[in-house]
N, CA and C atoms of all chains as a GROMACS GRO file, in nm:
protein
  543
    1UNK      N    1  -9.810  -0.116  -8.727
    1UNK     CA    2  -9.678  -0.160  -8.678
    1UNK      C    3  -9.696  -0.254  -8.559
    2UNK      N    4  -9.614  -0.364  -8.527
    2UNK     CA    5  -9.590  -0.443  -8.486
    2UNK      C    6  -9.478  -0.461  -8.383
    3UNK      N    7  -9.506  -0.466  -8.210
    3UNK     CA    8  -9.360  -0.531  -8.192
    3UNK      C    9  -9.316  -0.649  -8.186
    4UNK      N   10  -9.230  -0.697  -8.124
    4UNK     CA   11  -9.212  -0.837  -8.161
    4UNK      C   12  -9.119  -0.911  -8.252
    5UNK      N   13  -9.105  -1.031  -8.284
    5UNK     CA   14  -9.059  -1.068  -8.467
    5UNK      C   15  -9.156  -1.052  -8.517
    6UNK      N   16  -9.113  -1.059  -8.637
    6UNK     CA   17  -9.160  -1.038  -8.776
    6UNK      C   18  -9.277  -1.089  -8.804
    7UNK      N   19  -9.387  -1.082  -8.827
    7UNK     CA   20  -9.504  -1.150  -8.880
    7UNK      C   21  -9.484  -1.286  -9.006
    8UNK      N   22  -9.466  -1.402  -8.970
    8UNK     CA   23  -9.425  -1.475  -9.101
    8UNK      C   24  -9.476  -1.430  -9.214
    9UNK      N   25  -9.435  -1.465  -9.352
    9UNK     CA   26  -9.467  -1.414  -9.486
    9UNK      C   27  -9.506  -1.487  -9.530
   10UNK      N   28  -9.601  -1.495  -9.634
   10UNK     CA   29  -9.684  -1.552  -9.740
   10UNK      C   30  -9.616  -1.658  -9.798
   11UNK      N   31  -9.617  -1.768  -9.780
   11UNK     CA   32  -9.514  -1.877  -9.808
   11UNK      C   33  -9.424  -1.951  -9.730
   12UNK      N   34  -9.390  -1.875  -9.601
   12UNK     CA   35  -9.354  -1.932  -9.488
   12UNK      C   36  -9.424  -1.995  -9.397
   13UNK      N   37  -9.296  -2.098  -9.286
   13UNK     CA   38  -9.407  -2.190  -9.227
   13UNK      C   39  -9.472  -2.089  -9.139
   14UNK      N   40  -9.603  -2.137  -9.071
   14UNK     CA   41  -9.730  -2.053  -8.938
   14UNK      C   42  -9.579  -2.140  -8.844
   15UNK      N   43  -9.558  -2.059  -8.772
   15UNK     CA   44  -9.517  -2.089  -8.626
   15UNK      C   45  -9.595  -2.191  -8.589
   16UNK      N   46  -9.526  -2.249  -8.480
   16UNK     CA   47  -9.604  -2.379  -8.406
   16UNK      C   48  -9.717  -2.362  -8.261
   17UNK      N   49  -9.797  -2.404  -8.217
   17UNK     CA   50  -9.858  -2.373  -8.132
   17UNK      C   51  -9.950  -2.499  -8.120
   18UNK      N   52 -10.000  -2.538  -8.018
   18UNK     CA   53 -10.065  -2.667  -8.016
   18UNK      C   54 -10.230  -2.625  -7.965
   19UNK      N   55 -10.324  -2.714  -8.062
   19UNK     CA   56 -10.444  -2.702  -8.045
   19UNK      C   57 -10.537  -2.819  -8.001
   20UNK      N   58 -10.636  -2.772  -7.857
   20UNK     CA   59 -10.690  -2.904  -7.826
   20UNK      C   60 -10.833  -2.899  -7.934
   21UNK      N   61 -10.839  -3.034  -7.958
   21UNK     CA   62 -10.942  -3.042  -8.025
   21UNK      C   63 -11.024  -3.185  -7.977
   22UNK      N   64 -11.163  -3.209  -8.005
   22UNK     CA   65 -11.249  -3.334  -7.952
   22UNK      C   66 -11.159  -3.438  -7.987
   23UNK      N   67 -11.071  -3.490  -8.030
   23UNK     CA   68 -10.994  -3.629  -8.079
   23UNK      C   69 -10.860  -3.625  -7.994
   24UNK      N   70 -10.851  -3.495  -7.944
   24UNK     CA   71 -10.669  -3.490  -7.860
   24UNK      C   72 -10.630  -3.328  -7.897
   25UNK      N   73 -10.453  -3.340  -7.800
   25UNK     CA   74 -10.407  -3.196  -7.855
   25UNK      C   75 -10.298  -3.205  -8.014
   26UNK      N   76 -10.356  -3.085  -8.093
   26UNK     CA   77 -10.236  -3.193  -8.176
   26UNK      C   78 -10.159  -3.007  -8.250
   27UNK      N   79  -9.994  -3.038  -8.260
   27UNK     CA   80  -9.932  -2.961  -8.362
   27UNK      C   81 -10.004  -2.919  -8.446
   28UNK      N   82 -10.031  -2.729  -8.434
   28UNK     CA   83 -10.113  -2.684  -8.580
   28UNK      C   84 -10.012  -2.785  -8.706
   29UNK      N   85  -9.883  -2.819  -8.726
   29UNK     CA   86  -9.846  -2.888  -8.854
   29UNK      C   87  -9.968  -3.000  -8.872
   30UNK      N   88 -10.004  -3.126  -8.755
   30UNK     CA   89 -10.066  -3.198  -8.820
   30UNK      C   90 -10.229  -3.138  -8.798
   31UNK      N   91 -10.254  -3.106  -8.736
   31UNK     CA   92 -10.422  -3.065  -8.794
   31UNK      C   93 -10.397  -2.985  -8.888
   32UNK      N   94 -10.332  -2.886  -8.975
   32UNK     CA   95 -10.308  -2.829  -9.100
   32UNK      C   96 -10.336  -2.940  -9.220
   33UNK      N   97 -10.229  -3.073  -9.177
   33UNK     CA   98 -10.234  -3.159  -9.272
   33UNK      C   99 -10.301  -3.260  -9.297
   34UNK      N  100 -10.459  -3.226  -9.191
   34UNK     CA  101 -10.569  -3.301  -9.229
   34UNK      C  102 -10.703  -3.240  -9.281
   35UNK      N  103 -10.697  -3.115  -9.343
   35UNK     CA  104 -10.734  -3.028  -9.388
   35UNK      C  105 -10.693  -2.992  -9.495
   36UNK      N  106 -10.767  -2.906  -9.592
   36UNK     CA  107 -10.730  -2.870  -9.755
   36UNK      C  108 -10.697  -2.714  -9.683
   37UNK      N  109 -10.714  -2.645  -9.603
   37UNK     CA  110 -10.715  -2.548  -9.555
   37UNK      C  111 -10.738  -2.515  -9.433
   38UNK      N  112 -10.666  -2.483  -9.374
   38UNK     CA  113 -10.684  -2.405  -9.207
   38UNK      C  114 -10.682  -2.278  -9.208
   39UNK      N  115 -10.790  -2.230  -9.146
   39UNK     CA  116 -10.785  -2.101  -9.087
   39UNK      C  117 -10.778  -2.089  -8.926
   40UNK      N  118 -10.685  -1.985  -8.947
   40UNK     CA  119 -10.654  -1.943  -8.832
   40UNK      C  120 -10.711  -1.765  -8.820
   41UNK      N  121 -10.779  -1.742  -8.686
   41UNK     CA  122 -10.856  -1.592  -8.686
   41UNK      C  123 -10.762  -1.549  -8.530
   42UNK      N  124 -10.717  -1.490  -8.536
   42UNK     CA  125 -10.727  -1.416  -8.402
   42UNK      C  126 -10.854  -1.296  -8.362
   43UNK      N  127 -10.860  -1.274  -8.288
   43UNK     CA  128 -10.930  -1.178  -8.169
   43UNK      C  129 -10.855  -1.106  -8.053
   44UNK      N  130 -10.906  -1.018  -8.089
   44UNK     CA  131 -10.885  -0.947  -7.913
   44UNK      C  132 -10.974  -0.981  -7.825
   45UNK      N  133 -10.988  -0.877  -7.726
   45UNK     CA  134 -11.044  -1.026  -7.616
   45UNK      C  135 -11.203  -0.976  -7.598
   46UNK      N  136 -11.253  -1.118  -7.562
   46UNK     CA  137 -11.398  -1.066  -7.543
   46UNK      C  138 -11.456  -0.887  -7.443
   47UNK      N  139 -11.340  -0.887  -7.362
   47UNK     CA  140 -11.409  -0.805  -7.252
   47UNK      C  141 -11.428  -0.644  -7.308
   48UNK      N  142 -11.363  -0.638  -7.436
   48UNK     CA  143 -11.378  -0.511  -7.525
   48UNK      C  144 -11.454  -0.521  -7.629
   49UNK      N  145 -11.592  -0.637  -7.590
   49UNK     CA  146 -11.686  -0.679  -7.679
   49UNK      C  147 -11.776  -0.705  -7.579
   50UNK      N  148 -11.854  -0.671  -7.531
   50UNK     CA  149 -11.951  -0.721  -7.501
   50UNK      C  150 -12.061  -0.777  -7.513
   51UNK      N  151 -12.090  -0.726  -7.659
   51UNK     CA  152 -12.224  -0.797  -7.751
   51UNK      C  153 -12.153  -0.842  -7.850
   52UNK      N  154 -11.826  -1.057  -8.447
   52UNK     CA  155 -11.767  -1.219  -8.550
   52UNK      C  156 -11.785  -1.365  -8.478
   53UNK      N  157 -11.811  -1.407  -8.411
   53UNK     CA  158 -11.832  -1.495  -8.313
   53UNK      C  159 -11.966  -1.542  -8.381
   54UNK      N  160 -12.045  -1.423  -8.407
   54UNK     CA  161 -12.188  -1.496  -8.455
   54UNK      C  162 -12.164  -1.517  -8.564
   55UNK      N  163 -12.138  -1.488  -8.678
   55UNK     CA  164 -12.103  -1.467  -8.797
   55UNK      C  165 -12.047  -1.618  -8.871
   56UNK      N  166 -11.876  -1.611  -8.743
   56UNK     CA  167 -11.844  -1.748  -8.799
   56UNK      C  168 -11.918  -1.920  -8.732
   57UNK      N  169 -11.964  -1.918  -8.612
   57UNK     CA  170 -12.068  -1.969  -8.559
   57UNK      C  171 -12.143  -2.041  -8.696
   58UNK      N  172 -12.246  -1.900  -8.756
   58UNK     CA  173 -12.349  -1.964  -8.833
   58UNK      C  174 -12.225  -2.048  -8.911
   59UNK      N  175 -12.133  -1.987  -8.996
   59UNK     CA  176 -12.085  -2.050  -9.110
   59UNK      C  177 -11.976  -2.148  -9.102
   60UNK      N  178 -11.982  -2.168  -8.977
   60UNK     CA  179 -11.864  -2.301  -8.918
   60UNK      C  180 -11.894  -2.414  -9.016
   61UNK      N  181 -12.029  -2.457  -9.058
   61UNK     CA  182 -12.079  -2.556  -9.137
   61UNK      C  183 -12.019  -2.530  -9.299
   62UNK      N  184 -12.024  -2.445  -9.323
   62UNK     CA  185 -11.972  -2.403  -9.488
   62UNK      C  186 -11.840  -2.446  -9.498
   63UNK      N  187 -11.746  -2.375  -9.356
   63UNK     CA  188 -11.634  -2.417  -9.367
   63UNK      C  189 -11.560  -2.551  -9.386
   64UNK      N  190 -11.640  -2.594  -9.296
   64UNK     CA  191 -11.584  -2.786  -9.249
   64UNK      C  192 -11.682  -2.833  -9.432
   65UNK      N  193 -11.719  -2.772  -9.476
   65UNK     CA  194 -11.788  -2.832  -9.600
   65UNK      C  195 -11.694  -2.829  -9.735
   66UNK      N  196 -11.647  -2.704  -9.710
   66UNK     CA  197 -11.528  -2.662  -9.783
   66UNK      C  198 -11.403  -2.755  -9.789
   67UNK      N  199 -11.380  -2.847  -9.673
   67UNK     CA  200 -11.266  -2.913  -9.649
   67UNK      C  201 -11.176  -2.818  -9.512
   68UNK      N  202 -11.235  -2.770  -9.497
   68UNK     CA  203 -11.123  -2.687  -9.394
   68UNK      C  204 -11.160  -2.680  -9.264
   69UNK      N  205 -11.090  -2.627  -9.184
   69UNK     CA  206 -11.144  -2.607  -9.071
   69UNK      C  207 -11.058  -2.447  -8.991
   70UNK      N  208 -11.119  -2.405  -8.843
   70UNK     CA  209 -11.138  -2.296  -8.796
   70UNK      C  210 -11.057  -2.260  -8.650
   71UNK      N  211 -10.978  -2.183  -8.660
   71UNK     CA  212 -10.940  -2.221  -8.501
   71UNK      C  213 -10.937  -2.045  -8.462
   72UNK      N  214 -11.000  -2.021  -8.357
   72UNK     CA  215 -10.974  -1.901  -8.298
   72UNK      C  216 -10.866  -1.883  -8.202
   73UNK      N  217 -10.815  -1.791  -8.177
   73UNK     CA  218 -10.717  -1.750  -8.101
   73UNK      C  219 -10.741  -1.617  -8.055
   74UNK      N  220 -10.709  -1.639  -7.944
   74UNK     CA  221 -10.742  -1.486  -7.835
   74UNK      C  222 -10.678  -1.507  -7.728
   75UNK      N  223 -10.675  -1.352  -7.634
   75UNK     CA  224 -10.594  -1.354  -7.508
   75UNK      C  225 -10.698  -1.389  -7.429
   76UNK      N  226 -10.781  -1.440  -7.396
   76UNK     CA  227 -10.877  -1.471  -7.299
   76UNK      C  228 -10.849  -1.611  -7.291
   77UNK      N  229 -10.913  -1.656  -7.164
   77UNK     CA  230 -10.884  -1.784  -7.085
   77UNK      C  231 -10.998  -1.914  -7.166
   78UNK      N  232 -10.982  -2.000  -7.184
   78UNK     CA  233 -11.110  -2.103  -7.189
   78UNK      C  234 -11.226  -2.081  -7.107
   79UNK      N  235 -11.219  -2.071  -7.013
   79UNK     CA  236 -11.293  -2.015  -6.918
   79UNK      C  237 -11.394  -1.925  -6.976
   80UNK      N  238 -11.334  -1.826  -7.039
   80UNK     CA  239 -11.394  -1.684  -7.021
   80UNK      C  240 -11.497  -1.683  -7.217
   81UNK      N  241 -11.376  -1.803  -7.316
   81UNK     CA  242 -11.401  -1.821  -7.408
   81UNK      C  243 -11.552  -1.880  -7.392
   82UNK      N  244 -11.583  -1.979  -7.279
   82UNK     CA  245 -11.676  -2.069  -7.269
   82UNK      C  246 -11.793  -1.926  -7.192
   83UNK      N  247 -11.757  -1.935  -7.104
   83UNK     CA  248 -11.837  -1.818  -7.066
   83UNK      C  249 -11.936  -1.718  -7.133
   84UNK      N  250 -11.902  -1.654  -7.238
   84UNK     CA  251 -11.914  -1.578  -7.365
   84UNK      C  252 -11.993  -1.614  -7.412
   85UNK      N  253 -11.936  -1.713  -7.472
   85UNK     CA  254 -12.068  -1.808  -7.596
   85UNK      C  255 -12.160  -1.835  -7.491
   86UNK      N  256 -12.209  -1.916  -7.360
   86UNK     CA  257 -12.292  -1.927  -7.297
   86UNK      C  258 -12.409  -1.836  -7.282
   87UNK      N  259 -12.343  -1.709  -7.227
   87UNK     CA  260 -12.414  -1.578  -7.225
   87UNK      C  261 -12.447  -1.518  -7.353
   88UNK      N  262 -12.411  -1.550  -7.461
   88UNK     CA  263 -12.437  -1.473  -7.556
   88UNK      C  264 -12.508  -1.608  -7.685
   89UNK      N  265 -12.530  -1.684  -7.643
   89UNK     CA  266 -12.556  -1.790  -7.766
   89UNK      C  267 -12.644  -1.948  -7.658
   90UNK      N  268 -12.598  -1.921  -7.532
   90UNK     CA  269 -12.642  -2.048  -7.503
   90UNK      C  270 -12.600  -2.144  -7.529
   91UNK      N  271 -12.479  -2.151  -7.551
   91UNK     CA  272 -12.451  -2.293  -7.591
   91UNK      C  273 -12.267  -2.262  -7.672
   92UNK      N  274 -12.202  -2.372  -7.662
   92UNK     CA  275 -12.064  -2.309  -7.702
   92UNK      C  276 -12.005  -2.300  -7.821
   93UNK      N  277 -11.944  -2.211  -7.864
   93UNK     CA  278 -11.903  -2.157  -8.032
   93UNK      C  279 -11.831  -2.330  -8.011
   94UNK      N  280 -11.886  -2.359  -8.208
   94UNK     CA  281 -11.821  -2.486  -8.244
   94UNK      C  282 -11.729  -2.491  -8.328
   95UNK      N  283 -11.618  -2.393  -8.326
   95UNK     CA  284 -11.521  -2.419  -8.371
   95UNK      C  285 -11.372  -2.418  -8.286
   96UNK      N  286 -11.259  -2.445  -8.330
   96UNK     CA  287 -11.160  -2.490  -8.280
   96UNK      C  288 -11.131  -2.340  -8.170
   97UNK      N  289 -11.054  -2.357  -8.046
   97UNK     CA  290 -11.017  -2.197  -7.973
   97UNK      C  291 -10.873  -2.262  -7.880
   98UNK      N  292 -10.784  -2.162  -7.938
   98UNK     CA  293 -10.698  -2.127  -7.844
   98UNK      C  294 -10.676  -2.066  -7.764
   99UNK      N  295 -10.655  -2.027  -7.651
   99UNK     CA  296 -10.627  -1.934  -7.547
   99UNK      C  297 -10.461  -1.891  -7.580
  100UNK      N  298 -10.449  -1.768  -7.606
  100UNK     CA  299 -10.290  -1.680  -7.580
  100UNK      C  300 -10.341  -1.616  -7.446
  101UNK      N  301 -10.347  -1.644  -7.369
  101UNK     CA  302 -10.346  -1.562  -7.266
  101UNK      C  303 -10.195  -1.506  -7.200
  102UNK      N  304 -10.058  -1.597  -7.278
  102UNK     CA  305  -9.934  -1.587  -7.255
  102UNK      C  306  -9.884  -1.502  -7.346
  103UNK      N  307  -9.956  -1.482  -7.428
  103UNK     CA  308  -9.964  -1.348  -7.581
  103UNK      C  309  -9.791  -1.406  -7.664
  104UNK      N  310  -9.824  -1.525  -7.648
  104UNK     CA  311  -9.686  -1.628  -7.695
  104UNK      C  312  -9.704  -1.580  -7.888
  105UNK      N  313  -9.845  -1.680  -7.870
  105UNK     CA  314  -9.888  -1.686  -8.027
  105UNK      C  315  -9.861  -1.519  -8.069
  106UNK      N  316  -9.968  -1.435  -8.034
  106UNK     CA  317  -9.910  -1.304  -8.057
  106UNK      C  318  -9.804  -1.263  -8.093
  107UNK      N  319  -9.671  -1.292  -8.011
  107UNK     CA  320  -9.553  -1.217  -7.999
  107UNK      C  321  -9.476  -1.265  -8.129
  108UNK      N  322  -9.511  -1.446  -8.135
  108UNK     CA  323  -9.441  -1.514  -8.310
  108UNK      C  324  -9.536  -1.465  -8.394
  109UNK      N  325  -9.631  -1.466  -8.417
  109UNK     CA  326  -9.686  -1.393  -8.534
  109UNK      C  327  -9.724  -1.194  -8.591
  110UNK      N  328  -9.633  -1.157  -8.472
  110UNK     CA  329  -9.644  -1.030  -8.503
  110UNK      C  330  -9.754  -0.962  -8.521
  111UNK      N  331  -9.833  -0.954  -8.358
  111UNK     CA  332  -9.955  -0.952  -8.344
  111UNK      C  333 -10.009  -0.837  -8.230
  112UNK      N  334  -9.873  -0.783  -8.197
  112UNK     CA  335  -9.918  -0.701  -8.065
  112UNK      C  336  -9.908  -0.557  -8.142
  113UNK      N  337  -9.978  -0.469  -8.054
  113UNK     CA  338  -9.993  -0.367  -8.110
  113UNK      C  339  -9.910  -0.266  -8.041
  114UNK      N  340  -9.853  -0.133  -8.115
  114UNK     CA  341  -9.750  -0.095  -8.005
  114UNK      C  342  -9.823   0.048  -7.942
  115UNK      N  343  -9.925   0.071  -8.014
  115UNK     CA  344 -10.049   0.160  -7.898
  115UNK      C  345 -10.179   0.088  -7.863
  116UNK      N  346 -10.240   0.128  -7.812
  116UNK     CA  347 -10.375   0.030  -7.770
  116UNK      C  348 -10.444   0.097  -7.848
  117UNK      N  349 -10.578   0.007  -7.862
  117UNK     CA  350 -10.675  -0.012  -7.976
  117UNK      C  351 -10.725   0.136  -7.930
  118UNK      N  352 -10.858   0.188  -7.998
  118UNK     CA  353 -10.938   0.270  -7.935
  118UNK      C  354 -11.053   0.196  -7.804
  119UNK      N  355 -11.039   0.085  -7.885
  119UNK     CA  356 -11.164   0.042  -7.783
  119UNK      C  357 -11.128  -0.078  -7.652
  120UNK      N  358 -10.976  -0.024  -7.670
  120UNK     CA  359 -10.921  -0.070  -7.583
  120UNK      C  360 -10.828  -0.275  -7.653
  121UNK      N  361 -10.725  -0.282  -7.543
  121UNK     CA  362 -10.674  -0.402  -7.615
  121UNK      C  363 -10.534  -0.376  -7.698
  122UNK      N  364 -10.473  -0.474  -7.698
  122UNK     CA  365 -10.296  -0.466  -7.764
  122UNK      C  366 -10.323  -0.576  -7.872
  123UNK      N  367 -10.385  -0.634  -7.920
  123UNK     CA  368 -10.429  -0.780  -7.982
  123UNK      C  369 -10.480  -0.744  -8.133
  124UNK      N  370 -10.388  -0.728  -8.210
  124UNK     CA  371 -10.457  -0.756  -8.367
  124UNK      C  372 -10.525  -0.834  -8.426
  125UNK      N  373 -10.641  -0.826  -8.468
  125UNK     CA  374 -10.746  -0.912  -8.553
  125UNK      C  375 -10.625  -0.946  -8.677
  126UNK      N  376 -10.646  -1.047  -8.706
  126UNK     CA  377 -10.593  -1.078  -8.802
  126UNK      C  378 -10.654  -1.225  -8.857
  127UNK      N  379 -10.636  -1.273  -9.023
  127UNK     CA  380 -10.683  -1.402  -9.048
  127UNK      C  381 -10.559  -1.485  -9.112
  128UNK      N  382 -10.540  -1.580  -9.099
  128UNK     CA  383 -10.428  -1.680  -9.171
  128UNK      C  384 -10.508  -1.812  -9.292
  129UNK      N  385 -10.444  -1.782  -9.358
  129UNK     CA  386 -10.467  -1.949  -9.440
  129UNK      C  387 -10.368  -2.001  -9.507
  130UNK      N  388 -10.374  -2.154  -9.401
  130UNK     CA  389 -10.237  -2.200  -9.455
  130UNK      C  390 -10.282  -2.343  -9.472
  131UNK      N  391 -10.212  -2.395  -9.604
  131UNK     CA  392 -10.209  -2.508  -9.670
  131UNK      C  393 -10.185  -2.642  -9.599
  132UNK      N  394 -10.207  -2.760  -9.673
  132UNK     CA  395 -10.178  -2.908  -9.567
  132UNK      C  396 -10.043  -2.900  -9.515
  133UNK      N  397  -9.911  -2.832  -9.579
  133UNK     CA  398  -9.825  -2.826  -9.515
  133UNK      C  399  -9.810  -2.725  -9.378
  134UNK      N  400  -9.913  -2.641  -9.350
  134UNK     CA  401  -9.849  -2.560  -9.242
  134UNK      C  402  -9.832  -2.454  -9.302
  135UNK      N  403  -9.809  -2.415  -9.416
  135UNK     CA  404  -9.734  -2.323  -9.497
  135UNK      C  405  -9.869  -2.178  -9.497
  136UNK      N  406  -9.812  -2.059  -9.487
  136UNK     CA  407  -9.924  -1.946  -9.519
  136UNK      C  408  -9.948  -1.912  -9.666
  137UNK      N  409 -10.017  -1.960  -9.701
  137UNK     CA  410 -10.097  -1.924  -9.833
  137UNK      C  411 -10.148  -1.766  -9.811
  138UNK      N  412 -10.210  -1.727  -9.709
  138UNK     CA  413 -10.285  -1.578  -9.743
  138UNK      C  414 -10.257  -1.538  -9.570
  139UNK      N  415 -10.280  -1.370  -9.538
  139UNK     CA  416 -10.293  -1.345  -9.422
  139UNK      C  417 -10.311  -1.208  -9.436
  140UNK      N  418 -10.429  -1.165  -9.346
  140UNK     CA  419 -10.448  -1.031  -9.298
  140UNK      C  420 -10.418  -0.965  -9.226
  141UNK      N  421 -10.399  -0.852  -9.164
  141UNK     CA  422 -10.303  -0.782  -9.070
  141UNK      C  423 -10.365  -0.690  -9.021
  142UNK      N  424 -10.436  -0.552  -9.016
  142UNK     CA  425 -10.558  -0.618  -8.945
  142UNK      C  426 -10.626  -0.667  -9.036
  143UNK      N  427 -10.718  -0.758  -8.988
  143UNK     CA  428 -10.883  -0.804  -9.038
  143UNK      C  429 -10.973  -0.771  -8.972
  144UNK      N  430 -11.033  -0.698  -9.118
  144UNK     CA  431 -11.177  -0.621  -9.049
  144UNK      C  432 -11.282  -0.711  -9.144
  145UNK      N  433 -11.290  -0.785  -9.116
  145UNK     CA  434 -11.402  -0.866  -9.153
  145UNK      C  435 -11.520  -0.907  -9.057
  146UNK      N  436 -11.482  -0.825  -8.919
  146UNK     CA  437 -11.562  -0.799  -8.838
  146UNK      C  438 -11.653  -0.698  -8.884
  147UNK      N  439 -11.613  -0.570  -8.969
  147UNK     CA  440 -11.721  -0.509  -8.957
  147UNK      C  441 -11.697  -0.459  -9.130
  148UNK      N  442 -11.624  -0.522  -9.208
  148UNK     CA  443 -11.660  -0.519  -9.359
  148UNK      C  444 -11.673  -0.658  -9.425
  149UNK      N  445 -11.807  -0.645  -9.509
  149UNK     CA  446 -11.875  -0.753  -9.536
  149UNK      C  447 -11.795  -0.822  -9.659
  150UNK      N  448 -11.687  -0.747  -9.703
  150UNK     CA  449 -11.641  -0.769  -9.860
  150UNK      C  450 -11.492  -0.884  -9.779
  151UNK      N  451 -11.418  -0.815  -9.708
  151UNK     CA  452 -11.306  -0.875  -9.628
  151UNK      C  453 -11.383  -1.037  -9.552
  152UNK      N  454 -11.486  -1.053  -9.504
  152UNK     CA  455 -11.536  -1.141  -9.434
  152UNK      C  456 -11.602  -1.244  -9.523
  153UNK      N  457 -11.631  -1.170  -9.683
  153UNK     CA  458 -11.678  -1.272  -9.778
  153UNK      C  459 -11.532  -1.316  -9.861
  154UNK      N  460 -11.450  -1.289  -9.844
  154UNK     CA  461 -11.298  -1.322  -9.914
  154UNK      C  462 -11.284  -1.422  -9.877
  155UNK      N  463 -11.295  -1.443  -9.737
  155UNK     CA  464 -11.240  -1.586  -9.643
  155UNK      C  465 -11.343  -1.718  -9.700
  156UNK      N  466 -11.453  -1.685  -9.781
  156UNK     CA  467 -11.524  -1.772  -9.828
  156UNK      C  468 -11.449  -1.790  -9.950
  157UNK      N  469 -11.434  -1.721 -10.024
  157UNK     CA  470 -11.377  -1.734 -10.133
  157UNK      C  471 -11.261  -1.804 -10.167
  158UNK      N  472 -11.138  -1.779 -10.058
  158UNK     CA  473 -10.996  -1.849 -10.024
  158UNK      C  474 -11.004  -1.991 -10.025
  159UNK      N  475 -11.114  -2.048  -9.950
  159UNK     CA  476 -11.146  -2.193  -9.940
  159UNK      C  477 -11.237  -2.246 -10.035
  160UNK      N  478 -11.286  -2.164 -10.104
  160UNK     CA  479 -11.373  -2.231 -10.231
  160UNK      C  480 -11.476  -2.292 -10.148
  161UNK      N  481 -11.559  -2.192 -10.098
  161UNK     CA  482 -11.705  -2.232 -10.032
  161UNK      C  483 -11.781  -2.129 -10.083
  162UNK      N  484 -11.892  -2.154 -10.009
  162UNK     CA  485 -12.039  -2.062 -10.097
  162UNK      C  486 -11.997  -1.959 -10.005
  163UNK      N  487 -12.074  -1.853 -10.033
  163UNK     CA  488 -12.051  -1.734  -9.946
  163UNK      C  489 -12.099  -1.779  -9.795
  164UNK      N  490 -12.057  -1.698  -9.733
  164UNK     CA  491 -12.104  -1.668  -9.559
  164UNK      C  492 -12.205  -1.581  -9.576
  165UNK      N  493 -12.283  -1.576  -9.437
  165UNK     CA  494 -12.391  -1.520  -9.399
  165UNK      C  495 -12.328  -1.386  -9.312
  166UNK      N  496 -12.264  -1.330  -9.321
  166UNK     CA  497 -12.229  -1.237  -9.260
  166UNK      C  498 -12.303  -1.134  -9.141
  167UNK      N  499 -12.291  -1.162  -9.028
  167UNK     CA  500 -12.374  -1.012  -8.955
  167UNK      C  501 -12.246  -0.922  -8.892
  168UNK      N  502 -12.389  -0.826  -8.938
  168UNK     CA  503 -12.332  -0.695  -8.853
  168UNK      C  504 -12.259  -0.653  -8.684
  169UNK      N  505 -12.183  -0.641  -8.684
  169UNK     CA  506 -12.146  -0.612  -8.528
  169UNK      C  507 -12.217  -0.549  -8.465
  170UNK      N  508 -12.251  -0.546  -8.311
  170UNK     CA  509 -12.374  -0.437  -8.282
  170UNK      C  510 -12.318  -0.320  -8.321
  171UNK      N  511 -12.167  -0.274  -8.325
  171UNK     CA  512 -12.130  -0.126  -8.370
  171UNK      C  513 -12.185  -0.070  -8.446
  172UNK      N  514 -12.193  -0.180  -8.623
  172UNK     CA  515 -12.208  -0.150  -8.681
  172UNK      C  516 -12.421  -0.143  -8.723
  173UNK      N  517 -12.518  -0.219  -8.640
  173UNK     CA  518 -12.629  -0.217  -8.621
  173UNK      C  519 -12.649  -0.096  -8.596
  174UNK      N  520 -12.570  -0.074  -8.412
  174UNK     CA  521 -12.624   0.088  -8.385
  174UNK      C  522 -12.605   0.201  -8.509
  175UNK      N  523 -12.517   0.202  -8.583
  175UNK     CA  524 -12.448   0.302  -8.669
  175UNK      C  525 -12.625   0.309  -8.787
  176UNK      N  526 -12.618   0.174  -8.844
  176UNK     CA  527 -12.751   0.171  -8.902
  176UNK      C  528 -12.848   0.224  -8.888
  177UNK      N  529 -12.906   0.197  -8.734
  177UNK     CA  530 -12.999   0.206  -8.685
  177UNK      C  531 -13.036   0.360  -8.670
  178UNK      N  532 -12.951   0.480  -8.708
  178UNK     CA  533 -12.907   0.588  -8.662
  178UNK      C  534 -12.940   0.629  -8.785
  179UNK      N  535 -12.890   0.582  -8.940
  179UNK     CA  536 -12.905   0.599  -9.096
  179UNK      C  537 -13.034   0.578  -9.077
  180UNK      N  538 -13.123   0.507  -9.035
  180UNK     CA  539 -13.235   0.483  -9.100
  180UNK      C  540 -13.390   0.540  -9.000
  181UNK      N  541 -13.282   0.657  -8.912
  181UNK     CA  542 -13.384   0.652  -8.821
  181UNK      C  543 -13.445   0.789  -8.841
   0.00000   0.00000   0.00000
């Protein structure tokens, strides 16, 4: 379980969020749409990882 | 997982695709990490939620804390040239199952990944075989 909204669904758009990358920052829409596929991973945070 | 997708960052971008991590930790701390632990910095894409923004739209917080501490769901997304989610995990344990972590190869139509073990899952080994 989850709080928050809703986790988008399988077919819906990814929410927006902007990513810097070596060329600039750009809308996950357009780095999505220079790609056959984006993945996106989350993590929790390093400090409950140490190795 | 850090090492894991590291080695296979190359498969991916081979595949046509590409990688972006997301976590509540700072750039800083992202850079930090890989230094101490690799020498040199993970080469794929990283976001910082340290505002637990991304989290909160993708329905990502947890409403007890982990065991091993943390509010932050592992999770994986794959979404198409439009933006659109094709697939997503809720948690993803492809950190420490090899079948979930070889799927994500599969989704993008690449060769398999090289998968390693988490140290969790080493020590646990190391214990079977000792």
């Amino acid at each position: 379980m989850t709080d928050g909204p809703k986790a988008p669904r399988v077919g819906e758009n990814a929410p927006e969020f902007l990513i810097e990358t070596s060329a600039g920052r750009f809308p996950l829409h357009q780095l999505a749409a220079r790609h056959e596929k984006l993945i996106l991973t989350t993590q929790d945070s390093y400090r409950y990882h140490p190795n | 997982m850090a090492a894991s997708l590291k080695q296979d960052y190359a498969k991916i971008l081979k595949a046509g695709a590409d990688l972006v991590m997301i976590s509540p930790d700072s750039l800083e701390e992202h850079r930090k990490y890989a230094l101490t632990l690799f020498r040199e910095e993970l080469p794929y894409l990283y976001v910082s939620d340290s505002s637990l923004d991304i989290a909160q739209r993708y329905g990502l917080i947890r409403t007890e804390e982990h065991p091993h501490g943390g509010f932050y769901y592992r999770s994986l997304w794959i979404l198409n040239p439009d933006a659109r989610v094709i697939y997503k995990s809720i948690p993803w344990e492809g950190n420490s199952n090899v079948e979930e972590y070889q799927k994500l190869f599969k989704l993008i139509d690449s060769e398999p990944g090289e998968w390693r073990a988490t140290c969790g899952v080493r020590e646990s080994q190391k214990l079977q075989t000792s």
